[in-house]
PDB file of N, CA, C and O in Angstrom:
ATOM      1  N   UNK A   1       0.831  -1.182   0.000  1.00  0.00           N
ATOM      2  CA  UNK A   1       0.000   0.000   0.000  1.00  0.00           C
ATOM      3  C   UNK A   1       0.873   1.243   0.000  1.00  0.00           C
ATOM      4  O   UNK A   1       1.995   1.331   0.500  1.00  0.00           O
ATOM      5  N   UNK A   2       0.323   2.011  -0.515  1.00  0.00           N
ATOM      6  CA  UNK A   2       1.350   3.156  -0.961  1.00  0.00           C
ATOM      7  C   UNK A   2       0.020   4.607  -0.213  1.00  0.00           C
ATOM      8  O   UNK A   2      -1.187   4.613   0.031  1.00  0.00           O
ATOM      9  N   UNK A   3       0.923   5.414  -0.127  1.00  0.00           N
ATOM     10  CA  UNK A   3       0.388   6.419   0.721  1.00  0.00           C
ATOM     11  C   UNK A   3       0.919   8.241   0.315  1.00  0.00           C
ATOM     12  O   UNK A   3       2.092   8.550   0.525  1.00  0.00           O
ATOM     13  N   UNK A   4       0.094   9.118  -0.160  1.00  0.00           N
ATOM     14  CA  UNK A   4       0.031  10.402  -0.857  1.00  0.00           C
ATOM     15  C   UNK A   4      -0.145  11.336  -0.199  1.00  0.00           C
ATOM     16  O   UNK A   4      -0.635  11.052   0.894  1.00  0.00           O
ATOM     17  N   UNK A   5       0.022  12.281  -0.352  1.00  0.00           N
ATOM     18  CA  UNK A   5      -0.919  13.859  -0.580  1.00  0.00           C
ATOM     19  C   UNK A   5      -1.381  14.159  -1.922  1.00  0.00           C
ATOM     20  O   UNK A   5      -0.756  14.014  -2.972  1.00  0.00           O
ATOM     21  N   UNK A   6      -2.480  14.569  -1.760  1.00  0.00           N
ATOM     22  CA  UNK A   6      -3.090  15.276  -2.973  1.00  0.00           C
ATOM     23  C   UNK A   6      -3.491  16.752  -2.852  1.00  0.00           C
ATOM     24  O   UNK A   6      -4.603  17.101  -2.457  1.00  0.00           O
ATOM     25  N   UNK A   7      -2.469  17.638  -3.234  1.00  0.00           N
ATOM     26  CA  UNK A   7      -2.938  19.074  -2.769  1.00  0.00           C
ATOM     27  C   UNK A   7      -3.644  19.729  -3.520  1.00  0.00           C
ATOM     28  O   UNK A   7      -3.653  19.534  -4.735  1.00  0.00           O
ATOM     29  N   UNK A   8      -4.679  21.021  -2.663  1.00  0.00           N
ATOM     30  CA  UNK A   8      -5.509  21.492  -3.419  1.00  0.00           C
ATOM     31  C   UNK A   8      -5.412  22.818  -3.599  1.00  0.00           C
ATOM     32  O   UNK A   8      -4.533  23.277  -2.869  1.00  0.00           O
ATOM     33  N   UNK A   9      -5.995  23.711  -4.328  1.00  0.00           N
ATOM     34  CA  UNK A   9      -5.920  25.199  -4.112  1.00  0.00           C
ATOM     35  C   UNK A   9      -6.920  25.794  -2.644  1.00  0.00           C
ATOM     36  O   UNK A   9      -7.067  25.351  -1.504  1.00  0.00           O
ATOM     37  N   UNK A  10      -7.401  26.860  -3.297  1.00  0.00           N
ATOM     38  CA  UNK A  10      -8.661  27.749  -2.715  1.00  0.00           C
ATOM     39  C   UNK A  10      -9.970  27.058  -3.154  1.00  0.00           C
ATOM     40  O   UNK A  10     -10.845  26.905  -2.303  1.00  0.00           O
ATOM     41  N   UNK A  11     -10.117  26.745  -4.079  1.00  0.00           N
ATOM     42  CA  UNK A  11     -11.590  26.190  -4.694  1.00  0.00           C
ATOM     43  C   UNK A  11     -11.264  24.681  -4.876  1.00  0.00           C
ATOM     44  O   UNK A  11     -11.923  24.092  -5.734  1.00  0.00           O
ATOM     45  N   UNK A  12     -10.231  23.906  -4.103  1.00  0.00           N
ATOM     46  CA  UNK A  12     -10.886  22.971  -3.889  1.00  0.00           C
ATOM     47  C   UNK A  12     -10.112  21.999  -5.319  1.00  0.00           C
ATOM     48  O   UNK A  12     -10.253  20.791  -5.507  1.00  0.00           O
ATOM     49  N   UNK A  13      -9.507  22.725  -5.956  1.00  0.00           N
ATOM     50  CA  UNK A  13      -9.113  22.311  -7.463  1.00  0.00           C
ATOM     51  C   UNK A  13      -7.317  21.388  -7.363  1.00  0.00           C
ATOM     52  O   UNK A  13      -6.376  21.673  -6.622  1.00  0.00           O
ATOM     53  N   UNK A  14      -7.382  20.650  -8.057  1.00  0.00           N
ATOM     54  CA  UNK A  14      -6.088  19.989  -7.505  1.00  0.00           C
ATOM     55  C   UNK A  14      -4.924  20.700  -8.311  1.00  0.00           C
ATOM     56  O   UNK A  14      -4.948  20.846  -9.534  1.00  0.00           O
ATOM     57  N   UNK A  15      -3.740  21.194  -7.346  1.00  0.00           N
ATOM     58  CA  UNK A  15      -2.629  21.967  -7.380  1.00  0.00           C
ATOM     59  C   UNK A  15      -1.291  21.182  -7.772  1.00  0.00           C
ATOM     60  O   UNK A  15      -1.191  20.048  -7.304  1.00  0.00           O
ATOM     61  N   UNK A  16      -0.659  21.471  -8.262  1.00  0.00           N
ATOM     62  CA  UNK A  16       0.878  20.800  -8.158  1.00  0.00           C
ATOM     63  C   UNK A  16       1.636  20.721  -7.166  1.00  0.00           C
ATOM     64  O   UNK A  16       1.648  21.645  -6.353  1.00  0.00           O
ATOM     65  N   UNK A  17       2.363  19.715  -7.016  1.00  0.00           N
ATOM     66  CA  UNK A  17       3.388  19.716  -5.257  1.00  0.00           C
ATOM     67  C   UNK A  17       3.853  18.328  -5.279  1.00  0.00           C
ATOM     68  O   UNK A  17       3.460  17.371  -5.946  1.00  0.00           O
ATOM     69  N   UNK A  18       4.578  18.408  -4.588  1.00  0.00           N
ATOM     70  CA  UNK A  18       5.533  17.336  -4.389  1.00  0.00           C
ATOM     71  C   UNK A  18       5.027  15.792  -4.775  1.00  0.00           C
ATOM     72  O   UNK A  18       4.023  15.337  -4.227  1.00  0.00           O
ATOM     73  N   UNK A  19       5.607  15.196  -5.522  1.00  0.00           N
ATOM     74  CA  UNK A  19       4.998  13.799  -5.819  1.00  0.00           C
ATOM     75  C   UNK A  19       5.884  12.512  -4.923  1.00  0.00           C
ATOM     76  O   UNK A  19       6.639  11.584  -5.211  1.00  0.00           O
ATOM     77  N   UNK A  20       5.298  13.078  -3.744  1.00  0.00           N
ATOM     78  CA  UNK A  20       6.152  11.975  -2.838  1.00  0.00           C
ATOM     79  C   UNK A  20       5.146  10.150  -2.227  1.00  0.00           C
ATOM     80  O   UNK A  20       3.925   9.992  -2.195  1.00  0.00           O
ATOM     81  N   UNK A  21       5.728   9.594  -2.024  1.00  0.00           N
ATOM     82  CA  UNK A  21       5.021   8.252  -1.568  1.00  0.00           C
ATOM     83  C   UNK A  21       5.543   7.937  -0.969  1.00  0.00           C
ATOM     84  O   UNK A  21       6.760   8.093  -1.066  1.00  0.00           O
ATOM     85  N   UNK A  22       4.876   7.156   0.249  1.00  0.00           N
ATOM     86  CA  UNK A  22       5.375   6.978   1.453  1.00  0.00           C
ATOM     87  C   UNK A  22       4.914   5.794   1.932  1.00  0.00           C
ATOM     88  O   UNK A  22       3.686   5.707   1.938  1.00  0.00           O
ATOM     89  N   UNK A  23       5.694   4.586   2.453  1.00  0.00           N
ATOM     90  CA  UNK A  23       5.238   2.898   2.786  1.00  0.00           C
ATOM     91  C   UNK A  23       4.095   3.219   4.080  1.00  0.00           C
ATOM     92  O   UNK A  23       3.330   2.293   4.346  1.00  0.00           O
ATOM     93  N   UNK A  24       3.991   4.285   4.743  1.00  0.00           N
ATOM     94  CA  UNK A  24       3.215   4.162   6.162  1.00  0.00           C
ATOM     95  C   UNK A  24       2.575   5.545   6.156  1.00  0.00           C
ATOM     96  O   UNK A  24       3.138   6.528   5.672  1.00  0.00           O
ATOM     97  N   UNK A  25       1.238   5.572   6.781  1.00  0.00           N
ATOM     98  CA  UNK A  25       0.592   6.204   6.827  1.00  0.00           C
ATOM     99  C   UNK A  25       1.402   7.630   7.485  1.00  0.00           C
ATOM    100  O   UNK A  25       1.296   8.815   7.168  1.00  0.00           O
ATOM    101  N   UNK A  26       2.588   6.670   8.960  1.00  0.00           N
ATOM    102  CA  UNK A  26       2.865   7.534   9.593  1.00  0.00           C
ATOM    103  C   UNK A  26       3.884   8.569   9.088  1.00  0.00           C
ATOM    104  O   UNK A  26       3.983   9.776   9.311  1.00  0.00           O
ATOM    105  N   UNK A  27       4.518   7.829   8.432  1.00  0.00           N
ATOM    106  CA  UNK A  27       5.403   8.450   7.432  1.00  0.00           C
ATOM    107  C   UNK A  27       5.112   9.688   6.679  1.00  0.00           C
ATOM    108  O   UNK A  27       5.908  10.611   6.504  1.00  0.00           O
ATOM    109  N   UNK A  28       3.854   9.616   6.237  1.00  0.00           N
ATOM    110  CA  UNK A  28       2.934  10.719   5.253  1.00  0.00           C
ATOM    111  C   UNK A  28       2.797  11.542   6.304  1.00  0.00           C
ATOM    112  O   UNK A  28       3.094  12.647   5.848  1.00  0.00           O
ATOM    113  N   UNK A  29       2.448  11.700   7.757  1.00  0.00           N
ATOM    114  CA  UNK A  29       1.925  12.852   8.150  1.00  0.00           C
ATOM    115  C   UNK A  29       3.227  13.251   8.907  1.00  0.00           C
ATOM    116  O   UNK A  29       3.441  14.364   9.385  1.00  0.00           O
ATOM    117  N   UNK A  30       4.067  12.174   8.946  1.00  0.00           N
ATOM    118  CA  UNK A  30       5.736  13.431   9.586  1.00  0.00           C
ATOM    119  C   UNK A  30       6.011  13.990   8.862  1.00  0.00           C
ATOM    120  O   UNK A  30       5.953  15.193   9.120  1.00  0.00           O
ATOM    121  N   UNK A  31       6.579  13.550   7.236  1.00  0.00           N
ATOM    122  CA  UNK A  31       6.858  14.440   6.324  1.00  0.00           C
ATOM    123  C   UNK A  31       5.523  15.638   6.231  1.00  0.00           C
ATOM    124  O   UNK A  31       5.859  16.808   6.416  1.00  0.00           O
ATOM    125  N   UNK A  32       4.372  15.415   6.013  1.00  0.00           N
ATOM    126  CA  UNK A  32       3.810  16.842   6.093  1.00  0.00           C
ATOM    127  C   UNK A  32       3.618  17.826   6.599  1.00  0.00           C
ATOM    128  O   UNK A  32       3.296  18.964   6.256  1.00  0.00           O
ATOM    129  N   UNK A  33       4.007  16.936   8.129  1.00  0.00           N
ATOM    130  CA  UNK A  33       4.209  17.822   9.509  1.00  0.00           C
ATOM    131  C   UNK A  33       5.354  18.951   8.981  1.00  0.00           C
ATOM    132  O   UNK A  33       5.102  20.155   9.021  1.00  0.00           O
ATOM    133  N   UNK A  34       6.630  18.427   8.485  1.00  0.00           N
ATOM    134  CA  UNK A  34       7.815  19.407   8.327  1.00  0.00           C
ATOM    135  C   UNK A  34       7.569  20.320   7.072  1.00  0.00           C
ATOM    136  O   UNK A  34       8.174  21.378   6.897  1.00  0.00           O
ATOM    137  N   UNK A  35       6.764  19.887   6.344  1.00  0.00           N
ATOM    138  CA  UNK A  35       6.783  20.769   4.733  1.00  0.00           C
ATOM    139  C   UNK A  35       5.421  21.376   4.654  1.00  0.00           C
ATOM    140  O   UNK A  35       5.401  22.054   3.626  1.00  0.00           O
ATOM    141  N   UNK A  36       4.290  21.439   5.264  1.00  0.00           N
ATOM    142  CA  UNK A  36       2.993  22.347   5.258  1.00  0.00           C
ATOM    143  C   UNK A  36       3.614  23.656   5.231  1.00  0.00           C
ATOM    144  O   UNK A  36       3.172  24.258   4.252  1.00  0.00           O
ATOM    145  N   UNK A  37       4.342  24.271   5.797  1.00  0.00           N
ATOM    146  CA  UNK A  37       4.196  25.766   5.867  1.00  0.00           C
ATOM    147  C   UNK A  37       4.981  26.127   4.156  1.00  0.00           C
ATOM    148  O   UNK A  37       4.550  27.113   3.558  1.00  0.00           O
ATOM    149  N   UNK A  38       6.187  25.208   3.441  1.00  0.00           N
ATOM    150  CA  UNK A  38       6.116  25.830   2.357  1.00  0.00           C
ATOM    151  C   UNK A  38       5.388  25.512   1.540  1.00  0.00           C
ATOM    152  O   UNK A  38       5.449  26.105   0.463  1.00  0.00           O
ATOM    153  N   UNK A  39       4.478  24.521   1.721  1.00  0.00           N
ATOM    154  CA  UNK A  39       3.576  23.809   0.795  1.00  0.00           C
ATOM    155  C   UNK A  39       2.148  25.218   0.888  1.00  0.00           C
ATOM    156  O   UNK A  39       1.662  25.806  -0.078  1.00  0.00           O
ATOM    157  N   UNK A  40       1.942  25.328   1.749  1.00  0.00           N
ATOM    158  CA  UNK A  40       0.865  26.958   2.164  1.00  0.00           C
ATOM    159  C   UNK A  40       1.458  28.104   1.390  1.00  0.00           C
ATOM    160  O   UNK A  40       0.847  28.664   0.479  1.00  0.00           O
ATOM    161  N   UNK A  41       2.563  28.406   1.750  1.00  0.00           N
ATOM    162  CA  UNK A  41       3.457  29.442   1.289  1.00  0.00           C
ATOM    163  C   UNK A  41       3.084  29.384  -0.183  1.00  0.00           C
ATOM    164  O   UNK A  41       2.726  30.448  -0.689  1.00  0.00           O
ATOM    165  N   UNK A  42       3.117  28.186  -1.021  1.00  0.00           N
ATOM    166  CA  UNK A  42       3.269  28.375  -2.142  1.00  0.00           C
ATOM    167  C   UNK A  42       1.689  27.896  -3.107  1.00  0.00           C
ATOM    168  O   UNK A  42       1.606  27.362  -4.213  1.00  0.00           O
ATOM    169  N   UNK A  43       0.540  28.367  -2.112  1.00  0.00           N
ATOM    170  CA  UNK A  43      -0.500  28.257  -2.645  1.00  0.00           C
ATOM    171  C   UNK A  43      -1.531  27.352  -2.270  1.00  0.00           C
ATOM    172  O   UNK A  43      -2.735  27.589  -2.363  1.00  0.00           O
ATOM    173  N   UNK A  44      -1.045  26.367  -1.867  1.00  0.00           N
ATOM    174  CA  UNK A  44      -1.774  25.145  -1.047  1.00  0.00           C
ATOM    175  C   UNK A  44      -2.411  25.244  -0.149  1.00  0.00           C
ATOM    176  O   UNK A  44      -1.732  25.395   0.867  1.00  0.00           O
ATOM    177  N   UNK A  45      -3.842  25.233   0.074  1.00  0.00           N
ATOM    178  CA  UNK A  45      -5.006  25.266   0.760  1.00  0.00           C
ATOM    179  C   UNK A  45      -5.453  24.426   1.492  1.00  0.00           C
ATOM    180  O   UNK A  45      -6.094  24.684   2.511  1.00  0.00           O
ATOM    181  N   UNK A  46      -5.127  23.061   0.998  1.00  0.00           N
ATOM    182  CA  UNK A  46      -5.714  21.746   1.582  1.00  0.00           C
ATOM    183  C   UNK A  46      -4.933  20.669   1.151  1.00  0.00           C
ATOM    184  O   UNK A  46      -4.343  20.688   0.071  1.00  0.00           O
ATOM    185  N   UNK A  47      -4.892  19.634   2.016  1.00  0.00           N
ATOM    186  CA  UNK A  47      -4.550  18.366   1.145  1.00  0.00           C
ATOM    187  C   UNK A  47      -5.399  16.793   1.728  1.00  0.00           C
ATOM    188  O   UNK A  47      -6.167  16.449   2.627  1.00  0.00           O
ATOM    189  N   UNK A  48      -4.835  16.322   0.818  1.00  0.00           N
ATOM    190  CA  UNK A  48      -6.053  15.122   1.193  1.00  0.00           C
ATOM    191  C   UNK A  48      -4.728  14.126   1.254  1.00  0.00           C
ATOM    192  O   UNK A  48      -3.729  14.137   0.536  1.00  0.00           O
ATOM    193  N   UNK A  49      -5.177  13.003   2.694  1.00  0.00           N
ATOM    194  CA  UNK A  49      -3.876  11.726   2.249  1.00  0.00           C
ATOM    195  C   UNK A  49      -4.931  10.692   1.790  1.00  0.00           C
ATOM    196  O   UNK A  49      -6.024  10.280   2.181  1.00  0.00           O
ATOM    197  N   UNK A  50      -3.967  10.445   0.645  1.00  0.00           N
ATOM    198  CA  UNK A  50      -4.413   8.654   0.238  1.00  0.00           C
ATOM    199  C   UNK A  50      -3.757   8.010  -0.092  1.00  0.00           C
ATOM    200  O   UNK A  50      -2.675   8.380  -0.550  1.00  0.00           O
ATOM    201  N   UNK A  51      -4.197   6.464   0.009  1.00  0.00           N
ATOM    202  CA  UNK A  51      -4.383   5.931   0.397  1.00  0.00           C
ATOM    203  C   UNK A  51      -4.355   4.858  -0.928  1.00  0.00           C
ATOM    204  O   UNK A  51      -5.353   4.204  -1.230  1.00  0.00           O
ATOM    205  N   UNK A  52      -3.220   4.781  -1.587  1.00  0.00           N
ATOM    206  CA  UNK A  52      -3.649   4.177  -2.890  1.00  0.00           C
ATOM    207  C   UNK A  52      -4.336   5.421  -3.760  1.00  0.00           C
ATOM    208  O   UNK A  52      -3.870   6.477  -4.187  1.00  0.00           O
ATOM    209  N   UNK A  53      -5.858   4.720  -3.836  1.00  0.00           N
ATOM    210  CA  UNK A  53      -6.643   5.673  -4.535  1.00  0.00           C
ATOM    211  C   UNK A  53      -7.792   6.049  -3.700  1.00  0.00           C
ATOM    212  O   UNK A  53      -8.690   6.739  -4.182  1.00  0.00           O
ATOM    213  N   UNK A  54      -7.835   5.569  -2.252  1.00  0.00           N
ATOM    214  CA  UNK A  54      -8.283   6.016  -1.342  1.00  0.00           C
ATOM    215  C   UNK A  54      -8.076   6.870  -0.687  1.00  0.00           C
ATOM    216  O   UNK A  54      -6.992   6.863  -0.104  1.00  0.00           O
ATOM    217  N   UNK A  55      -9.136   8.162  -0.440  1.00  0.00           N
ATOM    218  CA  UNK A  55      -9.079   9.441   0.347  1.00  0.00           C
ATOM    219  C   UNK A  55      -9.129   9.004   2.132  1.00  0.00           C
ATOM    220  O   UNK A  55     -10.263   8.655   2.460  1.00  0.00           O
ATOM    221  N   UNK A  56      -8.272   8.979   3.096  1.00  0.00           N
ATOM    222  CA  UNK A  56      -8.014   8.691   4.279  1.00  0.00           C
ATOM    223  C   UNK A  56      -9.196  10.099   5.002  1.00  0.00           C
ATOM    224  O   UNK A  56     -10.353   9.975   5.404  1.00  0.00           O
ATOM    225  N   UNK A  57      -8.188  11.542   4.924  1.00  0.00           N
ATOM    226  CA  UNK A  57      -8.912  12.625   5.608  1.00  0.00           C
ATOM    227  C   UNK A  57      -8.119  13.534   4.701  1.00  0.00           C
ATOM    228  O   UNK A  57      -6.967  13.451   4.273  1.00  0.00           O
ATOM    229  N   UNK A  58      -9.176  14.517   4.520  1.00  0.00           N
ATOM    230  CA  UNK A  58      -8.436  16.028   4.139  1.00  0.00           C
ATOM    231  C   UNK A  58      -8.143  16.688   5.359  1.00  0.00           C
ATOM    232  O   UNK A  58      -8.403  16.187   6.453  1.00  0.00           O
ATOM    233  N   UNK A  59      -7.465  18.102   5.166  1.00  0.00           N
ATOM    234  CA  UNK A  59      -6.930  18.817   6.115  1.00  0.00           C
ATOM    235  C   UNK A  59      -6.337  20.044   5.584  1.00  0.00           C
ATOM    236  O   UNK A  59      -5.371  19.937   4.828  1.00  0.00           O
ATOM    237  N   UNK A  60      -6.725  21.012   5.840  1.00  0.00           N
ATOM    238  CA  UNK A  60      -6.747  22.175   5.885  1.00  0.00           C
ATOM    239  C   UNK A  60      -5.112  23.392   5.762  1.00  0.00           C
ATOM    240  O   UNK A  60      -5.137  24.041   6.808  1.00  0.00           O
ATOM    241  N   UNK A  61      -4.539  23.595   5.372  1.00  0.00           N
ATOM    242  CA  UNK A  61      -3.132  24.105   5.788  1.00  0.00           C
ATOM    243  C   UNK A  61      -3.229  25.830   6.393  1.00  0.00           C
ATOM    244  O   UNK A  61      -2.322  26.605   6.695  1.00  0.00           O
ATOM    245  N   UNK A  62      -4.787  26.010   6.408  1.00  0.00           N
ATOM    246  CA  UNK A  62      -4.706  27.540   7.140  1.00  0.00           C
ATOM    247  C   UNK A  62      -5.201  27.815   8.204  1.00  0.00           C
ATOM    248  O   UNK A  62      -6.077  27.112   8.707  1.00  0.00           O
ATOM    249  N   UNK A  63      -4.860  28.609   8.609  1.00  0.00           N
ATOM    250  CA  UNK A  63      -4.944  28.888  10.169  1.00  0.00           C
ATOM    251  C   UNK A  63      -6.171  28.861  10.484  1.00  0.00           C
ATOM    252  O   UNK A  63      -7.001  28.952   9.579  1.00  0.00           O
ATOM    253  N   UNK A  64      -6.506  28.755  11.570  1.00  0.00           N
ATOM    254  CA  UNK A  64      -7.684  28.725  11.887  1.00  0.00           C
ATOM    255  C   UNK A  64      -8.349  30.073  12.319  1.00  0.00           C
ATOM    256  O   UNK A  64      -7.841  30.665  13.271  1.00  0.00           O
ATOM    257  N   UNK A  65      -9.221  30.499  11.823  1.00  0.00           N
ATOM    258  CA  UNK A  65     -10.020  31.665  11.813  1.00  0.00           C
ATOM    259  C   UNK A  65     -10.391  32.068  13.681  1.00  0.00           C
ATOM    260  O   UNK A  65     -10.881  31.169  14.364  1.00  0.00           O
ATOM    261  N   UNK A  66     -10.115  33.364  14.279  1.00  0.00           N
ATOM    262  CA  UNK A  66     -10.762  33.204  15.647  1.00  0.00           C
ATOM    263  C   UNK A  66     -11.711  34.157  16.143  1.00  0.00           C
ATOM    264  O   UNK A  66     -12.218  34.002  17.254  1.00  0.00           O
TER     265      UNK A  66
END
């Protein structure tokens, strides 16, 4: 099983970014842990992990509104 990000813009539309794969789920969210802020920086709104071709959870890369 192989494991993604799929990043998105503002509307939701799928963006370009890193074409990385990763053997473990956990793997996918350390590496995103360290690279979200230039992955935001450079336009990225959201990303989704999957899961193969399975969507796991999306998640958000902006701050949270207060």
């Amino acid at each position: 099983m192989a494991w993604s990000w799929r990043y998105e813009g503002a509307n939701g539309e799928s963006v370009d970014g890193p074409a990385e794969s990763f053997g473990s789920q956990a793997d996918a969210e350390s590496w995103i842990g360290q690279t979200w802020r230039e992955l935001a920086a450079s336009g990225v709104t959201s990303v989704a992990l999957l899961e193969d071709d399975r969507v796991e959870y999306r998640m958000s890369l902006q701050p949270v509104a207060e």
